[in-house]
C-alpha positions in Angstrom: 6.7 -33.3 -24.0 10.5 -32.4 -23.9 12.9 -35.1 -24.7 14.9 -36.9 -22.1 13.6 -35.8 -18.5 9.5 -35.2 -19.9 9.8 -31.6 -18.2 8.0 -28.9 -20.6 9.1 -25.2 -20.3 5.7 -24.0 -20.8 4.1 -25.9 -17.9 6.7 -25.0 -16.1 6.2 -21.1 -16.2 2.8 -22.1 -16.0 3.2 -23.2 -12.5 5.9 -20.2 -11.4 4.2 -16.8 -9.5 5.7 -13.5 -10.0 7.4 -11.9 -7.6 4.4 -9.4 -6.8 2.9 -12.9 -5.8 5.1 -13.8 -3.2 6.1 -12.4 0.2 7.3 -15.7 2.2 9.3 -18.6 0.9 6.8 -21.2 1.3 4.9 -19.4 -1.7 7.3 -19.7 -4.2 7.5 -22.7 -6.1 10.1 -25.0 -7.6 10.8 -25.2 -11.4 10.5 -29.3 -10.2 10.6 -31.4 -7.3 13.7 -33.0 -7.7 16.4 -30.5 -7.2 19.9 -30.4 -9.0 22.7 -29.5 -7.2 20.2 -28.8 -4.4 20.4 -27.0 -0.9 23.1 -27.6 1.9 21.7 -27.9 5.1 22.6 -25.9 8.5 25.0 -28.6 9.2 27.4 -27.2 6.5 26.6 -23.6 7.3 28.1 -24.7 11.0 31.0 -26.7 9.6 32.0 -23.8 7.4 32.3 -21.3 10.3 33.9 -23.3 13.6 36.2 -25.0 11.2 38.0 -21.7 11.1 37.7 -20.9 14.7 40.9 -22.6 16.3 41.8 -23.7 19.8 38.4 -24.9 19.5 36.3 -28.5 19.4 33.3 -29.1 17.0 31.2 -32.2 18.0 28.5 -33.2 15.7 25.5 -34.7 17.3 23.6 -36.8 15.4 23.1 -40.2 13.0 25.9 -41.7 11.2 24.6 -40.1 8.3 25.3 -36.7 9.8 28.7 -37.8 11.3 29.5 -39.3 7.9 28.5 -36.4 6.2 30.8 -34.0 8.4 33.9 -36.2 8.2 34.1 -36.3 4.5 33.4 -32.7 4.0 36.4 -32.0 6.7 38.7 -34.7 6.1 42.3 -33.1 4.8 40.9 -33.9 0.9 37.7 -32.3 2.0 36.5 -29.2 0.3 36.3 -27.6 4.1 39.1 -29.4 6.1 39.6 -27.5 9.3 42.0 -25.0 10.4 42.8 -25.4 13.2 39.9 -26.5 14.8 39.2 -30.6 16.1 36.1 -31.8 15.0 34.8 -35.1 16.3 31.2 -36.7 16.0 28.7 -38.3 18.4 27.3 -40.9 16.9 23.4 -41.4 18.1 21.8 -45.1 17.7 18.4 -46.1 18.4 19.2 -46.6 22.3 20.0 -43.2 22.2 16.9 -41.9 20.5 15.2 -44.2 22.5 16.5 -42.8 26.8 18.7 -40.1 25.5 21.8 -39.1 24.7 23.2 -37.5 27.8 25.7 -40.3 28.9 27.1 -40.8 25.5 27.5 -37.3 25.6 29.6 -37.2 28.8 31.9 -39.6 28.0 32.4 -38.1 24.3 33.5 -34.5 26.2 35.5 -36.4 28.7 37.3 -38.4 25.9 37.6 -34.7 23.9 38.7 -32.4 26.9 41.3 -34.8 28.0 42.9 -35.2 24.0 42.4 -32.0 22.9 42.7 -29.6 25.9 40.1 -27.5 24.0 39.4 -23.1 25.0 35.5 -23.9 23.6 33.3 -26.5 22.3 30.5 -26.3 19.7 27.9 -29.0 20.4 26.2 -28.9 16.8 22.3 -30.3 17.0 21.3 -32.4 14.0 17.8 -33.3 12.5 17.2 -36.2 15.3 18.0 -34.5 18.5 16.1 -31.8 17.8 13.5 -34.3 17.3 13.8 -36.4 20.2 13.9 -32.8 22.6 17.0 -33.9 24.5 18.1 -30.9 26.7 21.6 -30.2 25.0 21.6 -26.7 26.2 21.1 -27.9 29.7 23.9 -30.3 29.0 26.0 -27.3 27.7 25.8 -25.4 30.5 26.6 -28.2 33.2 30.2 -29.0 31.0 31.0 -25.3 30.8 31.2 -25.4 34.8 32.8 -28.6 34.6 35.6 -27.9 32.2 35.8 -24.4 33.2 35.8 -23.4 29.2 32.5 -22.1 27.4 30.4 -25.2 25.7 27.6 -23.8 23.3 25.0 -25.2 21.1 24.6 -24.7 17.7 21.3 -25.3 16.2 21.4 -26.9 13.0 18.5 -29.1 12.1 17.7 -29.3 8.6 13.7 -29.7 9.0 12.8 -25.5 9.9 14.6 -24.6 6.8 16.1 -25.7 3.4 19.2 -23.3 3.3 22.8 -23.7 5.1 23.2 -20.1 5.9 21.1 -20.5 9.3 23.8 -22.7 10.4 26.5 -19.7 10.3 24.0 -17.4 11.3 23.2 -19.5 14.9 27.0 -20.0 15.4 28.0 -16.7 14.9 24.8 -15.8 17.5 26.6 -18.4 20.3 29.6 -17.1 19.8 28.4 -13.8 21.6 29.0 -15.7 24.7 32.1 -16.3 24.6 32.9 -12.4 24.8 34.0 -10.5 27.3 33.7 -6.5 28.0 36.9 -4.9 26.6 38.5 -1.7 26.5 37.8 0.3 23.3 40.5 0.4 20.4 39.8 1.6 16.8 39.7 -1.4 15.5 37.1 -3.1 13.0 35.4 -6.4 13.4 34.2 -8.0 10.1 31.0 -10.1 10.4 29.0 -12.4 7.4 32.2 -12.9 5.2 31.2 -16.5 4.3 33.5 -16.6 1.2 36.5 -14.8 -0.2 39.3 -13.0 1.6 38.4 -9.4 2.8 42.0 -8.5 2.8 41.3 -8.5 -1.2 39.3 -6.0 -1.2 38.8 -2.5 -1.6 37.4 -1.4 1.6 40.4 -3.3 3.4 42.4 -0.9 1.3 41.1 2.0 2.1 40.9 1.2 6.2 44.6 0.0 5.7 45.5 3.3 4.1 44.0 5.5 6.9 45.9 2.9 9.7 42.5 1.2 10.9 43.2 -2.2 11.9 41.0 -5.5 11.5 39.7 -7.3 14.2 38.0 -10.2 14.7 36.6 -12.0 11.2 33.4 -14.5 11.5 33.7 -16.2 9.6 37.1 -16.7 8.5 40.7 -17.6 10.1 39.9 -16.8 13.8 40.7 -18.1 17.4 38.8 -18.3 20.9 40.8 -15.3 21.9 40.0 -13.0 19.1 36.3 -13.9 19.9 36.5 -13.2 23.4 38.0 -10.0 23.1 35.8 -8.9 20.0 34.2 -6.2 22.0 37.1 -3.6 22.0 36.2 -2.9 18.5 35.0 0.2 17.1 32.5 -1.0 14.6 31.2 -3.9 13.9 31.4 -4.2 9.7 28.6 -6.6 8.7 28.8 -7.4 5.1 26.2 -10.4 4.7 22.9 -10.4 6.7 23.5 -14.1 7.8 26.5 -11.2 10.6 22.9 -8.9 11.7 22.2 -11.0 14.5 25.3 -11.5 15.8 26.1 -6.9 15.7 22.4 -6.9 17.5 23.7 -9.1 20.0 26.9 -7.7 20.4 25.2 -3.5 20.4 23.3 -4.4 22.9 25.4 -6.2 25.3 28.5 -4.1 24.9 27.3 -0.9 23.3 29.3 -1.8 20.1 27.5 0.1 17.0 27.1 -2.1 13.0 27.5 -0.9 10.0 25.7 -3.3 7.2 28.3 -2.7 4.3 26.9 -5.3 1.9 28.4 -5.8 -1.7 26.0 -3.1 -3.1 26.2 -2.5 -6.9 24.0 1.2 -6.8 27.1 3.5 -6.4 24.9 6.0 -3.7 24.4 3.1 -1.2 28.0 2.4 -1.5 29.0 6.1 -0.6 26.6 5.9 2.3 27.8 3.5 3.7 31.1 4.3 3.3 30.0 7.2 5.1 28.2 6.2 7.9 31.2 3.7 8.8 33.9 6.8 8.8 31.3 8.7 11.1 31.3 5.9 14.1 34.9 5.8 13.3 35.1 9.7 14.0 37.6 9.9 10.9 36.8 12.4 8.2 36.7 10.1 5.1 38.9 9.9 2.6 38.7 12.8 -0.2 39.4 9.8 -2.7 35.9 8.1 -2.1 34.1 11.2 -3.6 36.3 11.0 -6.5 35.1 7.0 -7.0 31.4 8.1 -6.1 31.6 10.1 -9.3 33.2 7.6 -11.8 30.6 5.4 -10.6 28.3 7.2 -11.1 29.4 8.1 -14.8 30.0 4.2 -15.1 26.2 3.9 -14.2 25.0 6.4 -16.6 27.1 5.3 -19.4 26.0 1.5 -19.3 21.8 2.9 -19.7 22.1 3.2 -23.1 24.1 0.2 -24.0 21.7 -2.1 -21.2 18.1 -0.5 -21.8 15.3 -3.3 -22.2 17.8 -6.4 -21.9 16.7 -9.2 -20.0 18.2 -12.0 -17.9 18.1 -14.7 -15.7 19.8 -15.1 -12.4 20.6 -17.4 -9.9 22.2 -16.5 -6.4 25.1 -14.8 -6.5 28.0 -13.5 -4.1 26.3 -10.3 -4.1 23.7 -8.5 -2.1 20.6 -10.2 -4.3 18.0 -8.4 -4.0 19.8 -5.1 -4.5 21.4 -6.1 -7.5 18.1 -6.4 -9.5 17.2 -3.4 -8.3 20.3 -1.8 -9.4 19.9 -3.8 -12.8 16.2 -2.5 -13.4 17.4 1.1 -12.6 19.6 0.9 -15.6 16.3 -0.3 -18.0 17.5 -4.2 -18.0 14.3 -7.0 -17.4 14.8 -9.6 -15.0 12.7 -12.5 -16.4 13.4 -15.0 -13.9 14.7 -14.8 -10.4 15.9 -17.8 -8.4 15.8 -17.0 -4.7 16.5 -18.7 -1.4 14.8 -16.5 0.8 12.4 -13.1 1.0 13.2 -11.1 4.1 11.8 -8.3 5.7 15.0 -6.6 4.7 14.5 -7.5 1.1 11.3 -6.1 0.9 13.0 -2.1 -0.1 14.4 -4.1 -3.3 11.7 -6.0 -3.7 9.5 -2.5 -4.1 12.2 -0.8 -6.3 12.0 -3.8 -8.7 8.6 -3.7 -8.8 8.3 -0.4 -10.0 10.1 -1.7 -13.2 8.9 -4.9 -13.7 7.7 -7.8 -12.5 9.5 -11.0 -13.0 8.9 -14.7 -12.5 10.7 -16.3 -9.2 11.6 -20.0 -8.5 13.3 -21.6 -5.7 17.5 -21.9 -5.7 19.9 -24.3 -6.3 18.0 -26.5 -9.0 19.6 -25.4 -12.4 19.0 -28.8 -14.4 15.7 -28.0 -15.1 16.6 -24.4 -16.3 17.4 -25.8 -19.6 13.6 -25.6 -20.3 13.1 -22.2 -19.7 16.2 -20.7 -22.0 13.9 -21.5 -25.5 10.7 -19.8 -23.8 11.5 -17.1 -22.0 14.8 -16.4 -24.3 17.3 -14.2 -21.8 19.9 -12.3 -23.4 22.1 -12.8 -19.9 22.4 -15.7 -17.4 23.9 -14.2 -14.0 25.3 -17.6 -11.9 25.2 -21.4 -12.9 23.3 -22.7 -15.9 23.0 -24.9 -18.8 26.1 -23.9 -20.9 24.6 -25.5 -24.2 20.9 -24.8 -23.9 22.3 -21.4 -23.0 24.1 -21.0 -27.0 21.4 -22.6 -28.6 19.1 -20.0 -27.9 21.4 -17.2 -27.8 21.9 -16.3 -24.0 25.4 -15.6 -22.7 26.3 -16.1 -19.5 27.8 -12.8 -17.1 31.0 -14.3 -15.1 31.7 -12.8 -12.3 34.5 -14.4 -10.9 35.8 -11.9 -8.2 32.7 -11.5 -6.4 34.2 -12.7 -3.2 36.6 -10.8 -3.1 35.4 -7.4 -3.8 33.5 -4.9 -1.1 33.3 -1.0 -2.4 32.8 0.8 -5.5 34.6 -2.3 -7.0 31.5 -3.9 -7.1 29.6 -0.9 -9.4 33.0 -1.5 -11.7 32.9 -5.6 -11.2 28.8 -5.7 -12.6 28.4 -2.7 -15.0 31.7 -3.9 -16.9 30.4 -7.6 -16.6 27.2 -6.8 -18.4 28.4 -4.0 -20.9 31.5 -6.3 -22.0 29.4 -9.1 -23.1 26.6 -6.9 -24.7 29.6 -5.8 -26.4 30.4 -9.3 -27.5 33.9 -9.5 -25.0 32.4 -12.4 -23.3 31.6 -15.2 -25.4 
């Protein structure tokens, strides 16, 4: 038995599948049960988004645990203290779980409406009324014809899933009724930007340069305005899947076409979708964008050599996941084990293409203490993401920093990844 914690490496890969194993989260297993630094749950995924929205009201509905939970990670020393947006908390005891929670939650808007003067309210759902089956959309509905300004629901119970990213994904879904038809302008809305600042990165650029303007950004800095008049975009530019639903939504209620522009490390699905967004736009694309193709291209070729038969661990990174181990095992390199937090029908092209190549272990996210175990087993060459800095040395694995990676979009990526891993093959990144 290992020192310490009693985990052993070897038992531990015993337990693991491979990822021709698995097709649905529930089959892939955790490297142990206690996990460290562990999931955040819907609730944050929520906060993170209608924090940004202003003119707007977030009320948490839910436990003091919830409430408590929300006001720390808020608060003005909070690591998401809100931008202009109020966010108050309703507070549910057992009386509550016990008739309801419909007259604590009239008062609450009153009290809200009358200090804050709000354009929309986000009534965010916890763990126990979802339990309970108290009829907050009903309620929702019956304020928005009171108050005369939309009141949605957002979903974000913690027990149908063990990720925060269906908490943006179901705000981001209600805020499609906030939107009214619009006349058509050029502009471009950018969905799924969880982290980062798009106006970073090199697609901005390049939309800046050809006088394309940016619409409305979910997430990030936005108001109830912007939302509302989202529709009078051109294309909707989703660049994280948690922004599909919302561009499904939004195509078939006001005709307004997607684009999914992920941050794809293959330089042939950037150019294509490069491509495919200039086409909706009805703008021949720049001649420059060719010329990048190419060099990444070259950039691609030239790393095969120097990357052929290395292997790694990864983590989840800012990337499109999935996509970037297929791009990795296209240049030769071994993924030995992947840590995931979800397998999607979307996935499943990646999953195929990395399958062809090899066939690596997979483990549930978000639980790098036990890691540590693995490094002297499986001995990576590379660690993409968080991980056990001295384990890591001891048995010669270096870690690939990639410390732009939310702020990049384009063939930036390509150069962001292939430098990362030839530079430290190289011995640059100690």
């Amino acid at each position: 038995m290992e020192k310490n914690m009693g985990l052993n490496g070897e038992k531990m890969l015993q337990n693991l599948k491979r990822l021709s194993q698995v097709d649905k989260m529930k089959q892939v297993e955790p490297l142990s049960y206690a996990l460290f630094p562990g999931y955040h749950c819907p609730l944050m995924g929520a906060m993170l988004t209608i924090r940004a929205i202003k003119d707007s009201v977030m009320l948490v509905l839910g436990p003091d645990e919830c409430a408590y939970y929300t006001k720390m990670a808020t608060s003005g020393n909070g690591s998401m203290s809100a931008d202009g947006c109020q966010i108050v908390s309703v507070v549910l005891e057992q009386h509550d779980v016990t008739f309801g929670c419909q007259e604590k939650l009239e008062e609450a808007m009153k009290e809200l409406n009358e200090e804050y003067h709000p354009k929309a309210v986000f009534i965010v759902t916890t763990c126990v009324p979802e339990i309970t089956g108290d009829d907050v959309e009903s309620m929702a509905d019956l304020f928005s014809d009171q108050y005369g300004f939309p009141v949605m629901v957002v979903h974000a119970e913690n027990f149908k899933t063990d990720d925060h990213l269906p908490g943006i994904e179901h705000t981001l879904e209600v805020c499609c009724e906030m939107m009214q038809p619009q006349e058509k302008t050029n502009c471009v809305n950018v969905l799924g930007l969880r982290l980062g600042d798009f106006t970073k990165t090199e697609v901005y650029r390049v939309l800046k340069e050809q006088s394309i303007p940016i619409g409305m950004q979910l997430p990030g800095n936005s108001s109830v305005e912007e939302i509302e008049t989202a529709p009078q975009a051109a294309v909707n530019l989703v660049v994280h899947p948690v922004g599909i639903s919302l561009a499904k939504k939004m195509k078939k209620k006001f005709g307004t076409p997607y684009v999914v522009f992920e941050r794809y490390s293959d330089p042939d699905r950037i150019y294509h979708a490069y491509k495919e967004l200039f086409e909706i736009l009805e703008k021949q694309m720049p001649e420059k964008l060719s010329d990048w193709h190419q060099k990444a291209k070259e950039r691609t070729e030239n790393a095969k050599p120097i990357l052929k038969g290395k292997t790694y661990f990864s983590g989840n990174t800012a990337l499109c996941n999935y996509e970037l181990h297929s791009f990795l095992t296209s240049l030769g390199m071994e993924p030995l084990l992947l840590q995931i937090s979800d397998l999607t029908a979307q996935d499943e092209q990646w999953r195929k293409e990395i399958l062809t190549h090899c066939d690596p272990y997979v483990t549930r996210a978000a639980n790098i203490g036990p890691l540590q175990y693995l490094y002297p087993v499986l001995k990576p060459q590379f660690n993409i993401g968080a991980g056990n800095a001295k384990e890591m040395k001891k048995s010669g694995t270096q870690m690939i920093r990639m410390m732009q990676a939310y702020n990049v979009l384009g063939f930036e990526v390509n150069e962001m990844v292939v430098n990362a891993f030839v530079q430290a093959q190289k011995g640059g990144m100690k």
